[in-house]
Residue frames as a rotation matrix with the C-alpha (Angstrom) as fourth column:
UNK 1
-0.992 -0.042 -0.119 14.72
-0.094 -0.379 0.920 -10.01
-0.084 0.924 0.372 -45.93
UNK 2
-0.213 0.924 -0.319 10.95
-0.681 -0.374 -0.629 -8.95
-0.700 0.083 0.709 -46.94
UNK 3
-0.966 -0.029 0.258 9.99
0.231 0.357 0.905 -11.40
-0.119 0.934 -0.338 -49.36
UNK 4
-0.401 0.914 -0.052 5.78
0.571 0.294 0.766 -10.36
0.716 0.278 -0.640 -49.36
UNK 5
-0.338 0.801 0.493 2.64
-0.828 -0.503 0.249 -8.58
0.448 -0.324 0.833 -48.09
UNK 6
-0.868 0.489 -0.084 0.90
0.496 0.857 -0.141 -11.40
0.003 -0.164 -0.986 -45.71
UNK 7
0.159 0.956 -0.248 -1.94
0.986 -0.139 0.095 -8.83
0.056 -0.260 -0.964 -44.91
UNK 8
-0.587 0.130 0.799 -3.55
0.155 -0.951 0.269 -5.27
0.794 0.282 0.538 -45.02
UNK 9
-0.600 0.555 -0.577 -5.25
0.793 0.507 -0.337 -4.53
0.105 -0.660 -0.744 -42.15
UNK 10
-0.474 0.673 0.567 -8.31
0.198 -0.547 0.814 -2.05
0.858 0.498 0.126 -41.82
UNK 11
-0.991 0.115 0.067 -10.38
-0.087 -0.173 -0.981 -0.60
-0.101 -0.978 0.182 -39.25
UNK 12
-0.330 0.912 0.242 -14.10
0.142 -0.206 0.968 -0.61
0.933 0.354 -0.062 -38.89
UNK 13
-0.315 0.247 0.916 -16.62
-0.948 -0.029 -0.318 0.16
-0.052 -0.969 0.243 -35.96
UNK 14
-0.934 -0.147 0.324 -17.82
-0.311 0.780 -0.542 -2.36
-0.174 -0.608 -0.775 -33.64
UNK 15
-0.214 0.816 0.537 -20.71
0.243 0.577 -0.780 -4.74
-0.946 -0.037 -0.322 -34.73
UNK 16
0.111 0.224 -0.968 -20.15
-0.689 -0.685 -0.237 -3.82
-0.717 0.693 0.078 -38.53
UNK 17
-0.737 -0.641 0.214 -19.00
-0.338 0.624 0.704 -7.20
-0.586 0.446 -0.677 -39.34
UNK 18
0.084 0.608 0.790 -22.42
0.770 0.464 -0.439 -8.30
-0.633 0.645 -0.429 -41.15
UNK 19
0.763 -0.057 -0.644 -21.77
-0.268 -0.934 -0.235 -5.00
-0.588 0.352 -0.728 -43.24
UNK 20
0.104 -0.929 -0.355 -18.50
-0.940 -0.209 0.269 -5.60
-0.324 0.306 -0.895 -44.20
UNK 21
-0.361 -0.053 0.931 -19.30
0.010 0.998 0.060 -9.37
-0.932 0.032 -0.360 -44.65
UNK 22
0.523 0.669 0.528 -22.02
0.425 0.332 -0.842 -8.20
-0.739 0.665 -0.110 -47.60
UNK 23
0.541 -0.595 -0.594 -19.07
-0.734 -0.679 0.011 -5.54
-0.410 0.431 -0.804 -49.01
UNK 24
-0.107 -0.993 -0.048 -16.40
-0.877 0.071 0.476 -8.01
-0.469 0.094 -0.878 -49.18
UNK 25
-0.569 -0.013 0.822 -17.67
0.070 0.995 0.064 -11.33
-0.819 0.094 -0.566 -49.56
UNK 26
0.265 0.961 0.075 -21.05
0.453 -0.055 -0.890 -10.00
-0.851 0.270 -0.450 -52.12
UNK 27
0.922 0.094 -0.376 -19.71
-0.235 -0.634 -0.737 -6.89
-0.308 0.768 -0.562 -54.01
UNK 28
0.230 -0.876 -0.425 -15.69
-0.919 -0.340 0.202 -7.46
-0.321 0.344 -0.882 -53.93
UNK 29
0.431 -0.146 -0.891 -15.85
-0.592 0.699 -0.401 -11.17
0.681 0.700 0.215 -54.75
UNK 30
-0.715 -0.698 -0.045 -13.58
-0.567 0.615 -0.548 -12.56
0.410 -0.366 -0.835 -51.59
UNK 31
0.461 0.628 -0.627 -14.45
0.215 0.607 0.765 -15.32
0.861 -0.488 0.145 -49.17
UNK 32
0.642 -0.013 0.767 -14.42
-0.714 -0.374 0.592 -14.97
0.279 -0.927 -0.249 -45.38
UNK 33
0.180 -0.512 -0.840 -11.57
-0.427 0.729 -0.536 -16.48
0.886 0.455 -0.088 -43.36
UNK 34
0.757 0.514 -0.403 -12.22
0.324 0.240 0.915 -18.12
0.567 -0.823 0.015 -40.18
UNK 35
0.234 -0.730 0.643 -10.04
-0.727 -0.570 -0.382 -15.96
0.645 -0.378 -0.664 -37.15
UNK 36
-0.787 -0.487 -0.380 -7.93
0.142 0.455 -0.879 -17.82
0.601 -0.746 -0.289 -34.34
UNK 37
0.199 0.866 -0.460 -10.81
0.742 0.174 0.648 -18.09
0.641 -0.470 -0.608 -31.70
UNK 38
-0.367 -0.465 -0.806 -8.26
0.732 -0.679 0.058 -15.92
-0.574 -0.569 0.589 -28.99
UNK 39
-0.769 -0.452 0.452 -8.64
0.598 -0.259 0.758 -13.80
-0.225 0.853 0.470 -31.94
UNK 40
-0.614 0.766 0.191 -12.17
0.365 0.061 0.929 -13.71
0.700 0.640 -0.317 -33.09
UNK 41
0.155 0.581 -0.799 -13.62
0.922 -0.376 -0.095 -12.63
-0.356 -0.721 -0.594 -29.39
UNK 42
-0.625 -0.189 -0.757 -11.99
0.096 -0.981 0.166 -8.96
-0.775 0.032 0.631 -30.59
UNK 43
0.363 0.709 -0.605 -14.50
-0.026 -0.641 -0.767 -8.71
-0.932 0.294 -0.214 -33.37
UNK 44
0.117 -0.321 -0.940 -14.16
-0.863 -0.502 0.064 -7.83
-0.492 0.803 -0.335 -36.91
UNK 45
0.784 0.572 0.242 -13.30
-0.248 0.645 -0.722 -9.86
-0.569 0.506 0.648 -40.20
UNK 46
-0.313 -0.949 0.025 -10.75
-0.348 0.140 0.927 -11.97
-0.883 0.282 -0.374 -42.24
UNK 47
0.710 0.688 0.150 -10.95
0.039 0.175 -0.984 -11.99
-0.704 0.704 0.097 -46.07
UNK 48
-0.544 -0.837 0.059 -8.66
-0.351 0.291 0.890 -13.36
-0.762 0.464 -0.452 -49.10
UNK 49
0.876 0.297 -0.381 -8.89
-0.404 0.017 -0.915 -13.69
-0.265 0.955 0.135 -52.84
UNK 50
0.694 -0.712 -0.108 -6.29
0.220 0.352 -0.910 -15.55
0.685 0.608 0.402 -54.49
UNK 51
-0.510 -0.809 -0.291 -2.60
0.801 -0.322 -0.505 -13.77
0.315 -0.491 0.812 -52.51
UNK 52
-0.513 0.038 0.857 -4.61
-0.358 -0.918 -0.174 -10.58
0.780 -0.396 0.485 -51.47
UNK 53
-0.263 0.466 -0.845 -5.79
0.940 0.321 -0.115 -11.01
0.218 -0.825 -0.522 -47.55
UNK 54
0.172 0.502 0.848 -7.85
-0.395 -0.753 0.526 -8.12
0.903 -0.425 0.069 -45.88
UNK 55
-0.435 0.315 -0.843 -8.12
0.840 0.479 -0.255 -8.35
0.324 -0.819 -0.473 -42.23
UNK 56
-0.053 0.440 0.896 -10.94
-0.225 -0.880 0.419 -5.82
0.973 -0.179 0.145 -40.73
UNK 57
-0.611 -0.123 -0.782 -10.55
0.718 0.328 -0.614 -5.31
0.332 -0.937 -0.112 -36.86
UNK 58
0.374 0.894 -0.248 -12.96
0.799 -0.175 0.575 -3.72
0.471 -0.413 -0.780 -34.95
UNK 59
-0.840 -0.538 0.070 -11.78
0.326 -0.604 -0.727 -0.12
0.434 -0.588 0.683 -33.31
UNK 60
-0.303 0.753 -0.585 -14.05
0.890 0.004 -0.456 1.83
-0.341 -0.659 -0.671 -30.81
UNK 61
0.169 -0.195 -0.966 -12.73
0.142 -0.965 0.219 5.26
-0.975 -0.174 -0.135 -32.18
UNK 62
0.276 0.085 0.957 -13.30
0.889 0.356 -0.288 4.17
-0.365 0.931 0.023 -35.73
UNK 63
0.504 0.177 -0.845 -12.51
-0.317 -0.873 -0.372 6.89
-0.804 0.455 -0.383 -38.31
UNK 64
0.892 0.040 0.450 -12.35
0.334 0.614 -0.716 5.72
-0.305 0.789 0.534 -41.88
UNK 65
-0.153 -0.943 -0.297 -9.08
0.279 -0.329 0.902 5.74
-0.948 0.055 0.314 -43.54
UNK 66
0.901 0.175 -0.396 -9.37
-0.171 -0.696 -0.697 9.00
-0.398 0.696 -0.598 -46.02
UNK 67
0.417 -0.602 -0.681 -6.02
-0.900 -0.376 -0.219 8.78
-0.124 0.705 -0.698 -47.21
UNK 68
-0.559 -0.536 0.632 -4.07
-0.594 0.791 0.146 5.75
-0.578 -0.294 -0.761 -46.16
UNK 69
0.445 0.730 -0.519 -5.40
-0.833 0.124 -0.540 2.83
-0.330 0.672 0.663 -48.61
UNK 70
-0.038 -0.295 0.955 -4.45
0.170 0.940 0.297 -0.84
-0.985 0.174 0.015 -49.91
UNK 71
-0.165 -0.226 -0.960 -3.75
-0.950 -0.224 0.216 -0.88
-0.264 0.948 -0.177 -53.60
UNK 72
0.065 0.681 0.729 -5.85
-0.460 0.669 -0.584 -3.59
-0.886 -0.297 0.357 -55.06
UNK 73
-0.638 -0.477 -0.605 -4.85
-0.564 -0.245 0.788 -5.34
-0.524 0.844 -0.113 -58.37
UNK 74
0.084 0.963 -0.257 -7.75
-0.499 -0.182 -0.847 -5.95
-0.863 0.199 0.465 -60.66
UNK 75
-0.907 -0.107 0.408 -8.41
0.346 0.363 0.865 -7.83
-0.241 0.925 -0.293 -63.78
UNK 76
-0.374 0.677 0.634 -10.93
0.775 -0.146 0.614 -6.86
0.509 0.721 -0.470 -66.24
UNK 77
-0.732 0.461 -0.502 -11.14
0.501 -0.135 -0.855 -3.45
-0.462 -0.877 -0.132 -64.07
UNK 78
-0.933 0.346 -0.100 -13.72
-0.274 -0.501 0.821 -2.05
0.234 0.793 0.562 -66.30
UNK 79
-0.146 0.905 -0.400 -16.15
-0.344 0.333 0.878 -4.35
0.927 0.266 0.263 -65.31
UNK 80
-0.371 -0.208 -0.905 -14.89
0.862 0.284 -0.419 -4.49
0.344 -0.936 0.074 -61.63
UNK 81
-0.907 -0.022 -0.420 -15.54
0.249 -0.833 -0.493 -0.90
-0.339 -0.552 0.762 -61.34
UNK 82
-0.429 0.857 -0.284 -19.18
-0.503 0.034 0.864 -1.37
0.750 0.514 0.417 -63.48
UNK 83
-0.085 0.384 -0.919 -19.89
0.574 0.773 0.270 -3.98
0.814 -0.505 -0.286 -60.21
UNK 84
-0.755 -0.326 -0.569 -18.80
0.652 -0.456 -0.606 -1.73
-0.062 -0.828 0.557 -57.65
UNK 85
-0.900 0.374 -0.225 -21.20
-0.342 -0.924 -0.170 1.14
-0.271 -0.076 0.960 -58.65
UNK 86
-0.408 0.598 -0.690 -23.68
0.163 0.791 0.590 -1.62
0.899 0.128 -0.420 -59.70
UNK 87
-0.021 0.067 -0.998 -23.69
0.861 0.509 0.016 -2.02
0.509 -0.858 -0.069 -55.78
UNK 88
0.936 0.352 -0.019 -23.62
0.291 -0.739 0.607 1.57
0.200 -0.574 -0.794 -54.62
UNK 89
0.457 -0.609 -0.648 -19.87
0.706 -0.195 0.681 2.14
-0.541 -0.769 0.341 -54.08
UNK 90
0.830 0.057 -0.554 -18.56
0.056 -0.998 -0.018 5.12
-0.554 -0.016 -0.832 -55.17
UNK 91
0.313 -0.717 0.623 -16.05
0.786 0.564 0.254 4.76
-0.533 0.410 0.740 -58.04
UNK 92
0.720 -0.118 -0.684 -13.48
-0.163 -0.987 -0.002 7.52
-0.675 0.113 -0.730 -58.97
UNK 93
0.716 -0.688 0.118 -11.12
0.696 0.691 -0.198 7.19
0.055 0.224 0.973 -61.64
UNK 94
0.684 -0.546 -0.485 -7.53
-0.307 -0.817 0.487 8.54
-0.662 -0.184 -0.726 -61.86
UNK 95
0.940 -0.335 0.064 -5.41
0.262 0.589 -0.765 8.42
0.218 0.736 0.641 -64.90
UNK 96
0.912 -0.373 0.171 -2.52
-0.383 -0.923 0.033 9.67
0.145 -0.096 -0.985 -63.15
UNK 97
0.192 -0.532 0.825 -0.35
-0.363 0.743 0.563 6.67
-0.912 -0.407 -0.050 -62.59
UNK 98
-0.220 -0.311 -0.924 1.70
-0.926 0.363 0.098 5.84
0.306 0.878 -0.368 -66.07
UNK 99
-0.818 -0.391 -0.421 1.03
-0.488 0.860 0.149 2.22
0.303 0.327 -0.895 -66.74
UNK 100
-0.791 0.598 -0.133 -2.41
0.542 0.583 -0.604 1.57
-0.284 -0.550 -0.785 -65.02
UNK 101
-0.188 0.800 0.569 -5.78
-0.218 -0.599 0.770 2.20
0.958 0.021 0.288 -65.06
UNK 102
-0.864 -0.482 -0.150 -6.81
0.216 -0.085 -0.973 3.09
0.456 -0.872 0.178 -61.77
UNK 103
0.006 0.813 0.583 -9.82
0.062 -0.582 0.811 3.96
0.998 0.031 -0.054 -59.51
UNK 104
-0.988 -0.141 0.056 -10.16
-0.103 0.351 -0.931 4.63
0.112 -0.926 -0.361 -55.89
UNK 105
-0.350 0.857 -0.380 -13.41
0.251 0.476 0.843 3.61
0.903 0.200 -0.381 -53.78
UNK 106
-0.389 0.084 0.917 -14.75
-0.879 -0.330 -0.343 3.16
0.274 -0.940 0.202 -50.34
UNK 107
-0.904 0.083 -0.419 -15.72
0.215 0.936 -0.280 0.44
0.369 -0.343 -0.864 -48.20
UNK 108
0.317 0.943 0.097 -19.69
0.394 -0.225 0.891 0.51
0.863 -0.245 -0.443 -46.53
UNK 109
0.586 -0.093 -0.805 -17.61
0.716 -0.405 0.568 2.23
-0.379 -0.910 -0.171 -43.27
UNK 110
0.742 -0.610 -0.279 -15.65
-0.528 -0.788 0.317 4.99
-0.413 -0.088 -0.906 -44.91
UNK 111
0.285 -0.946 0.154 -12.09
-0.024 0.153 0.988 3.22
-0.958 -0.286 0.021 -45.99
UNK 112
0.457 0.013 -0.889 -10.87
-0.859 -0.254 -0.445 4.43
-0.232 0.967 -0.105 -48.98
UNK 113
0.291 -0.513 0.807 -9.52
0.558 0.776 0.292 1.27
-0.777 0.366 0.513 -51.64
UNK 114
-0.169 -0.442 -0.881 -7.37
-0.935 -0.210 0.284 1.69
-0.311 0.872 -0.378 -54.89
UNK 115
0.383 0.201 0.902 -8.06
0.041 0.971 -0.234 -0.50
-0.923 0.127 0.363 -57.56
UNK 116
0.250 -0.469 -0.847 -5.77
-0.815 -0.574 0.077 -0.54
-0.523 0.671 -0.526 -60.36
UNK 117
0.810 -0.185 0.556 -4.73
0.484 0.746 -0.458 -2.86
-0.330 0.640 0.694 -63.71
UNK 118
-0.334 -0.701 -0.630 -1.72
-0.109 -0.635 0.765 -2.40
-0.936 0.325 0.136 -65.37
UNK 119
0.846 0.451 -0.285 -2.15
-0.267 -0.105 -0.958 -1.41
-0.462 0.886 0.031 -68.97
């Protein structure tokens, strides 16, 4: 039986981790989480807020994910999505989802995010 999400994993290109360190850790609020060493020789980044984990891995053949996307829940997202464009990231909203406000984004490599509150 499923009981949970442990992780979301992402791609990014190789040697983007100080990028993705100033995205996640600067604009989205999380803190970095140290990888298994075996682990950590492949590259990329681990990152967690509260129950939400991220894990960016390095790919050679990178190609941002346009559709595919984590669904981020948000408090106060008004002023999450006022930070985000604060910072340069592109913030779309969509009222199309009954019960939420909603927006999607991008990471500093291309990966679309969803960030949504319920209402």
């Amino acid at each position: 039986m499923l009981t949970a999400v442990d992780h979301v994993q992402l791609a990014a290109p190789p040697g983007s981790e100080d990028l993705l360190r100033a995205y996640y850790i600067g604009v989205l609020g999380m803190t970095e989480t140290p990888k298994p060493p075996a682990l950590a020789a492949r590259g990329g980044c681990w990152f967690e807020a509260g129950d939400v984990r991220l894990h960016l891995g390095t790919e050679r053949d990178f190609r941002p994910a346009r559709k595919a996307h984590p669904g981020l829940r948000a408090t106060g997202i008004d002023a999450f999505a006022a930070r985000l464009a604060a910072h340069g990231a592109p913030v779309a909203w969509d009222g199309l989802l009954p019960g939420y406000r909603r927006f999607h984004s991008e990471d500093p490599v291309g990966n679309r995010l969803e960030f949504l509150e319920p209402v």
